[in-house]
C-alpha positions as CSV (number, residue, x, y, z in Angstrom):
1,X,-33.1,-29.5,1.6
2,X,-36.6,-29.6,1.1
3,X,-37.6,-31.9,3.8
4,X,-35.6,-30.3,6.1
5,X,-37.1,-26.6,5.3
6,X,-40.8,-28.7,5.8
7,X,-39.4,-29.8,9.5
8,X,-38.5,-26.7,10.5
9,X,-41.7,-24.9,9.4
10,X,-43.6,-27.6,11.0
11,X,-41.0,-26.4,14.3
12,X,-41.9,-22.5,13.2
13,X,-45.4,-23.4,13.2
14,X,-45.3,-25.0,16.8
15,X,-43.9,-21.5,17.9
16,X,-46.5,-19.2,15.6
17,X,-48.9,-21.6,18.6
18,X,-47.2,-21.1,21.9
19,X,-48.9,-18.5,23.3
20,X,-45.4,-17.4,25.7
21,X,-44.8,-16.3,22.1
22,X,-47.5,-14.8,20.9
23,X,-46.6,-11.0,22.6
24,X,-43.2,-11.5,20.3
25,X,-43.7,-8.7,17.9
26,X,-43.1,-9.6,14.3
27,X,-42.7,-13.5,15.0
28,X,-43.6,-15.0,11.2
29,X,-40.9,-12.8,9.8
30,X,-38.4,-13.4,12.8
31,X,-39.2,-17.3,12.6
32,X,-38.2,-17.6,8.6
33,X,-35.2,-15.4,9.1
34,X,-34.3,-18.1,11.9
35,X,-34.9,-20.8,9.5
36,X,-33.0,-19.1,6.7
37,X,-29.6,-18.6,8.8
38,X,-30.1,-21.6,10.5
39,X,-30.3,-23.9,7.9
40,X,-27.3,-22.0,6.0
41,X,-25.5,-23.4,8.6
42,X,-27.1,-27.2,9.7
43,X,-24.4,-28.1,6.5
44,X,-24.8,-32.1,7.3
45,X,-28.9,-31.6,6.9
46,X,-29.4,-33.6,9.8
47,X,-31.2,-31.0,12.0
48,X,-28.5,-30.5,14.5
49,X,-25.8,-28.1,14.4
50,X,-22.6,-29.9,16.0
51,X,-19.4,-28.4,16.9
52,X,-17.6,-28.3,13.5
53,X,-21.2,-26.5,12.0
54,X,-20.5,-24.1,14.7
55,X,-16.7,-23.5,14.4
56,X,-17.0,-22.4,10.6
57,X,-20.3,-20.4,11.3
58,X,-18.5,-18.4,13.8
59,X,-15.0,-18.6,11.7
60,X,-16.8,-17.1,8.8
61,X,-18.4,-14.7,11.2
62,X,-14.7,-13.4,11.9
63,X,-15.4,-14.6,15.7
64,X,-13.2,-18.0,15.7
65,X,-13.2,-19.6,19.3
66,X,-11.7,-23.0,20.9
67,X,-12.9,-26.0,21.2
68,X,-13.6,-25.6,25.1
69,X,-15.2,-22.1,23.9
70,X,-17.5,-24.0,21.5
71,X,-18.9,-26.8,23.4
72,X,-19.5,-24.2,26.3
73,X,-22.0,-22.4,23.9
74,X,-23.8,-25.6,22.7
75,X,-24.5,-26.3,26.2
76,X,-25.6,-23.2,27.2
77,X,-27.9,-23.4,24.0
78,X,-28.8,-26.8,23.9
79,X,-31.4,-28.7,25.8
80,X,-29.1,-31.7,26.6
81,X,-26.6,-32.9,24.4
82,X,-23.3,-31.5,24.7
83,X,-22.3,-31.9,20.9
84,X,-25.2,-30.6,19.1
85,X,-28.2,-28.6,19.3
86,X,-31.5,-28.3,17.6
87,X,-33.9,-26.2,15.6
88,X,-35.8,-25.7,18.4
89,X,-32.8,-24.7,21.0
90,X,-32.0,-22.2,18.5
91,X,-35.1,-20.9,18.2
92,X,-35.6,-20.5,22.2
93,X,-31.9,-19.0,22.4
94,X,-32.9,-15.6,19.6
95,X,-36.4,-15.6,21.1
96,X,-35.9,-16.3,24.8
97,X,-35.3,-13.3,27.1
98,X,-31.9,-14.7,28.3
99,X,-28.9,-12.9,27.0
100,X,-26.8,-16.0,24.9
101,X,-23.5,-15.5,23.9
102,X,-24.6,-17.4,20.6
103,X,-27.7,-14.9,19.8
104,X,-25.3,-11.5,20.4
105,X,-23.1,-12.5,17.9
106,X,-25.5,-13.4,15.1
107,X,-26.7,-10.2,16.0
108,X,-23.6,-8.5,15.6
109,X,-23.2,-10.2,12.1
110,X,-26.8,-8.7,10.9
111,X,-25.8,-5.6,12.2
112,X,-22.6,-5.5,10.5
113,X,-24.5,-6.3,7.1
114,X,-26.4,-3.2,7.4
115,X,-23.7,-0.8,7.3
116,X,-22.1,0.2,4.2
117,X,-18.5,1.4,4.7
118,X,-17.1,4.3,3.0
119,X,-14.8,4.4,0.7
120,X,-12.2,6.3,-1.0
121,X,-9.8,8.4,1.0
122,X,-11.5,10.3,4.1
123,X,-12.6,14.1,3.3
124,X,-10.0,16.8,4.7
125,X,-10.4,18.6,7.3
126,X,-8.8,21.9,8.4
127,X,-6.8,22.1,11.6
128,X,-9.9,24.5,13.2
129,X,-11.7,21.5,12.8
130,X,-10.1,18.8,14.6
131,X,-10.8,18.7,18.4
């Protein structure tokens, strides 16, 4: 775990560099957020995420998809490789202009963690109330 958190700041730190970055707003926090959720889910350490990473990240994201669905993602994200994709794809997909599929639901997921949802039965209202 180590090692790999020292790759990908070494990968973060390339970015902090590039100057088609450097207009990002906020990158050093953006970047270890990035790093946090990306090694959450790199679950065989090896740097890649590969299909099955993907299916149970987006399983546990409630967004399951199909086989076809998934490698159709990885190639839109990855530079390459139809199975896997890197630190470094992931980190062009959330900071590149491009609208990915991949970066709007991880969005969606943050989002979603923000929002604490009532509880207990809903006030009442009186019928001059309702529309």
């Amino acid at each position: 775990k180590a090692q790999q958190e020292e790759r990908l700041e070494g990968i973060n730190k390339q970015f902090l560099d590039d100057p088609k970055y450097s207009n990002d707003e906020d990158l050093p926090s953006k970047l270890e957020a990035f790093k946090v959720k990306y090694m959450e889910f790199d679950l065989n350490g090896n740097g890649d995420i590969d299909i099955m990473s993907l299916k149970r990240m987006l399983e546990k994201l409630g967004v399951p998809k199909t086989h076809l669905e998934l490698k159709r993602l990885i190639r839109e994200v990855s530079s390459g490789s139809e199975e896997t994709f890197s630190y470094s794809d992931f980190l062009r997909m959330m900071l590149g202009k491009r609208s990915a599929i991949l970066r709007m639901i991880l969005m969606y997921e943050e989002k979603n963690k923000e929002h604490k949802r009532p509880t207990g039965p809903p006030a009442k209202k009186a019928i001059s109330e309702l529309p």
